[in-house]
VEXTIVO-817693 format. One record per residue (C-alpha): y, x, z; residue in one letter. Coordinates in nm, 3 decimals. Layout:
! residues N
+---------+---------+---------+-------+
:       v :       u :       w : milum :
+---------+---------+---------+-------+
:       Y :       X :       Z :     a :
...
+---------+---------+---------+-------+
END
This chain:
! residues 146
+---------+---------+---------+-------+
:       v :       u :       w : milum :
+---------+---------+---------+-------+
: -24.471 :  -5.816 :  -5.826 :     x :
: -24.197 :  -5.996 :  -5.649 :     x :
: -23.840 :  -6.079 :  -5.837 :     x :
: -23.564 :  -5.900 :  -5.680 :     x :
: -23.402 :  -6.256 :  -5.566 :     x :
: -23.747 :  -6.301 :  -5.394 :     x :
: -23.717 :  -5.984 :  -5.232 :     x :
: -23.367 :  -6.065 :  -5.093 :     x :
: -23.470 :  -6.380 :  -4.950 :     x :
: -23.735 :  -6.212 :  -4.767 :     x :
: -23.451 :  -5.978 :  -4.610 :     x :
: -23.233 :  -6.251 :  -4.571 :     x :
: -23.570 :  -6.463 :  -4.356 :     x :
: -23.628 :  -6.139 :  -4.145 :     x :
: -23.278 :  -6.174 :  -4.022 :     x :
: -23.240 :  -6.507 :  -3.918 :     x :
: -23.556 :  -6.482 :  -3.609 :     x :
: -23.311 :  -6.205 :  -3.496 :     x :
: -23.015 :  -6.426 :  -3.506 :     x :
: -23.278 :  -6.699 :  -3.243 :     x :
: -23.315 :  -6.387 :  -3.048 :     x :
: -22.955 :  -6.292 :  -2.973 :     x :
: -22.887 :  -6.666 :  -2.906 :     x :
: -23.156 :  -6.601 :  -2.626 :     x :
: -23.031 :  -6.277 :  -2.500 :     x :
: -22.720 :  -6.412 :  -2.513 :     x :
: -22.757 :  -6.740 :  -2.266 :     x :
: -22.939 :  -6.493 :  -2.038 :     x :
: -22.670 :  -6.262 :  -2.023 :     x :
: -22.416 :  -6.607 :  -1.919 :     x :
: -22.671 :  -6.707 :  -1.641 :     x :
: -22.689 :  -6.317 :  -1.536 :     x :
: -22.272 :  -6.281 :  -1.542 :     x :
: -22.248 :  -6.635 :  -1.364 :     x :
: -22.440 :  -6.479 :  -1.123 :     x :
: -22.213 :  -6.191 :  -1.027 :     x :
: -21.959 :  -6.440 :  -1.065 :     x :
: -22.174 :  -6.638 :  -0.815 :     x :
: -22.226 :  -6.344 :  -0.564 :     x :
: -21.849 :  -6.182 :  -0.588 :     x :
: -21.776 :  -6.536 :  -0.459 :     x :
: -22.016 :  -6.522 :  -0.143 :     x :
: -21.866 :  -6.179 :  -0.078 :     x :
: -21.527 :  -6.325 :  -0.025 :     x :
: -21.667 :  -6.572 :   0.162 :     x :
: -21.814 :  -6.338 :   0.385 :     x :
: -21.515 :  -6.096 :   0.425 :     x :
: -21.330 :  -6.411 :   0.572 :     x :
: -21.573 :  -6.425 :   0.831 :     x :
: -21.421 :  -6.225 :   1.134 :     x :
: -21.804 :  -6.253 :   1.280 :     x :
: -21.909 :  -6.051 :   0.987 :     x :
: -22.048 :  -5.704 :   1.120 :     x :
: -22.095 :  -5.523 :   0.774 :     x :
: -21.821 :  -5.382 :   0.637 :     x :
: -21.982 :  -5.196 :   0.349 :     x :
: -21.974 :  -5.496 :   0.171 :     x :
: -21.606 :  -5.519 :   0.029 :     x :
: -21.729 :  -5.215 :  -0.123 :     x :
: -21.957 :  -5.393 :  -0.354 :     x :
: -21.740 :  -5.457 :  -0.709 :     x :
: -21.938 :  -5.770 :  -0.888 :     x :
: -21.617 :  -5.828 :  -1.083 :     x :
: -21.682 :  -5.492 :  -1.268 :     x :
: -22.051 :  -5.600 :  -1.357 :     x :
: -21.941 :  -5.935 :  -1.492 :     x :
: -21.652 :  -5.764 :  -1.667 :     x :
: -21.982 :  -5.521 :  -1.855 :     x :
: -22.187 :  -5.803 :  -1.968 :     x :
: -21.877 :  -5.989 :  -2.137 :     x :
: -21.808 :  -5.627 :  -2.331 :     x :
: -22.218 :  -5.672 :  -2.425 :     x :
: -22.180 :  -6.014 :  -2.494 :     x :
: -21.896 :  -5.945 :  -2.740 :     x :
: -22.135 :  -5.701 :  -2.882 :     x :
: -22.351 :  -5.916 :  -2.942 :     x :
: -22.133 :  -6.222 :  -3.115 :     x :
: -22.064 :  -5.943 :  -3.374 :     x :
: -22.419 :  -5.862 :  -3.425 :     x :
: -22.507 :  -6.223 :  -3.424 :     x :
: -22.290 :  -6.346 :  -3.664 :     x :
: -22.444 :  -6.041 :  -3.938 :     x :
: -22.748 :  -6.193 :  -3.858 :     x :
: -22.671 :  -6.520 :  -3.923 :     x :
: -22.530 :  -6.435 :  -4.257 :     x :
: -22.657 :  -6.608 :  -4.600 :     x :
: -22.566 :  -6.322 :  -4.786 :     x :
: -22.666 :  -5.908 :  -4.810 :     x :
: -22.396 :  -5.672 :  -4.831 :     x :
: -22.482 :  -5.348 :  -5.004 :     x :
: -22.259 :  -5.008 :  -5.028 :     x :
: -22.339 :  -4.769 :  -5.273 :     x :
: -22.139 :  -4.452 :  -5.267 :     x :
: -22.179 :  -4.102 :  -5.435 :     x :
: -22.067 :  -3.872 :  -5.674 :     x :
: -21.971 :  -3.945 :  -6.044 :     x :
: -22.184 :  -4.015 :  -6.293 :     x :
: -22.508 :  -4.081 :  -6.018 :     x :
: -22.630 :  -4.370 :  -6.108 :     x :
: -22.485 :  -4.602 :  -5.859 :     x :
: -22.370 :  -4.824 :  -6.171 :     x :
: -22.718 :  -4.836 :  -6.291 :     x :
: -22.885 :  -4.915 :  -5.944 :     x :
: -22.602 :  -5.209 :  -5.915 :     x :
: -22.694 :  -5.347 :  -6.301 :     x :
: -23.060 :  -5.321 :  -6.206 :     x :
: -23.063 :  -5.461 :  -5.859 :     x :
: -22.868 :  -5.775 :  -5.942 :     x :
: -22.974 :  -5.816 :  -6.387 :     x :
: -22.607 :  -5.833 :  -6.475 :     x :
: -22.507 :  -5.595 :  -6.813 :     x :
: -22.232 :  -5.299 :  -6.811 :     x :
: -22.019 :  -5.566 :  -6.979 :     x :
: -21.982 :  -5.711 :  -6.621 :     x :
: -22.068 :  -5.393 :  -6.372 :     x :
: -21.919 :  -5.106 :  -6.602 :     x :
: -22.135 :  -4.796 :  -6.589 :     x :
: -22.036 :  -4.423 :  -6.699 :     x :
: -21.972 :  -4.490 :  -7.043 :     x :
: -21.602 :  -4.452 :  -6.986 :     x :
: -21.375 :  -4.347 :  -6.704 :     x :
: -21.470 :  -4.359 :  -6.327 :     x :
: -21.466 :  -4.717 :  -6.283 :     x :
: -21.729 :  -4.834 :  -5.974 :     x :
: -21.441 :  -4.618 :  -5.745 :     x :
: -21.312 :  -4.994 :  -5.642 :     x :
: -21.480 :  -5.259 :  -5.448 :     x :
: -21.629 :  -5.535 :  -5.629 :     x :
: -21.849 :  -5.820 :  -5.507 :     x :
: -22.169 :  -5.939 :  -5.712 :     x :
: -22.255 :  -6.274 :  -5.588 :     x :
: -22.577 :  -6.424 :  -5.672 :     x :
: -22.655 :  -6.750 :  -5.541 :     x :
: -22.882 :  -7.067 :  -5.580 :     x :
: -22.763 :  -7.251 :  -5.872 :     x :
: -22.503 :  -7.044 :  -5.996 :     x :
: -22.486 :  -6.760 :  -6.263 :     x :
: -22.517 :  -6.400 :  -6.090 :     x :
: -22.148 :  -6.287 :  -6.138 :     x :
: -21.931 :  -5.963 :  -6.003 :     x :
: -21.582 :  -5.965 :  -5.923 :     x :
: -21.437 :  -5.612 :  -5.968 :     x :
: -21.108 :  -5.537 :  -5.825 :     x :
: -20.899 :  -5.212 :  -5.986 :     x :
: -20.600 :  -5.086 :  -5.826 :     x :
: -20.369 :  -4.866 :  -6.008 :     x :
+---------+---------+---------+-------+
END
C-alpha cells in the first residue's frame, strides 16, 4: 500500500508529461498563427497588384484566424502553468458536520489541534492551506474572518 505523499507524487508526475505536451501544442500553434500572419501578408501583396484578376480574395480575413489561435494560446498558458505546478490544490465543500474535516486530517496526517474538526463551532467555513513539502513538517494555515 502506497503512503498518501507517494500517491501525490504520482499525481503530481502524471501532470508534468502534460505540461511537455502543451509546450508542443503550443509552438505549433506560433508556426500555424505565423502562418496566417504569413499569408494575410501575401494577400496585401496581391491586392496591390492592379494585374490581379481575383477579387474574392480581399474577402479572405487571416487576421481573424491569427486573432483565434492567440485566444487558444492564452488558453493554453493558463492550463500550462496548472500543469507545471509542484503542488495539488484540493477543495472540499459540503454541509456541516460531513466529514470534510476528517477527510482533510486523514489525507494530509495532521491532528484536529491543527485542522479543527466538528467538535466545536463551524470552523473549516474559511480557506486554509495545508502545505506538505520535502523536508518540512506538514503544516495548515487557517485563516478566520469575523
Amino acid at each position: 500500500m502506497t503512503s498518501i505523499k507517494e500517491q501525490i507524487g504520482e499525481i503530481l508526475l502524471q501532470r508534468h508529461p502534460r505540461s511537455d505536451q502543451i509546450t508542443t501544442m503550443m509552438t505549433q500553434l506560433t508556426r500555424l498563427s505565423q502562418a496566417f500572419l504569413d499569408l494575410d501578408k501575401s494577400k496585401a501583396e496581391l491586392m496591390l497588384n492592379p494585374e490581379s484578376e481575383d477579387t474574392n480574395i480581399g474577402a479572405l480575413n487571416f487576421s481573424h484566424i491569427h486573432q483565434q489561435i492567440n485566444q487558444v494560446q492564452n488558453k493554453f498558458d493558463k492550463i500550462k502553468a496548472r500543469f507545471s505546478r509542484k503542488t495539488l490544490n484540493i477543495a472540499v465543500i459540503g454541509r456541516a458536520r460531513q466529514g470534510k474535516s476528517r477527510f482533510l486530517q486523514s489525507l494530509t496526517g495532521l491532528s484536529s489541534d491543527v485542522i479543527p474538526d466538528g467538535n466545536r463551532q463551524h470552523c473549516t467555513g474559511v480557506k486554509s492551506h495545508i502545505f506538505h513539502r520535502a523536508g518540512i513538517e506538514t503544516h495548515a494555515e487557517v485563516i478566520f474572518h469575523t
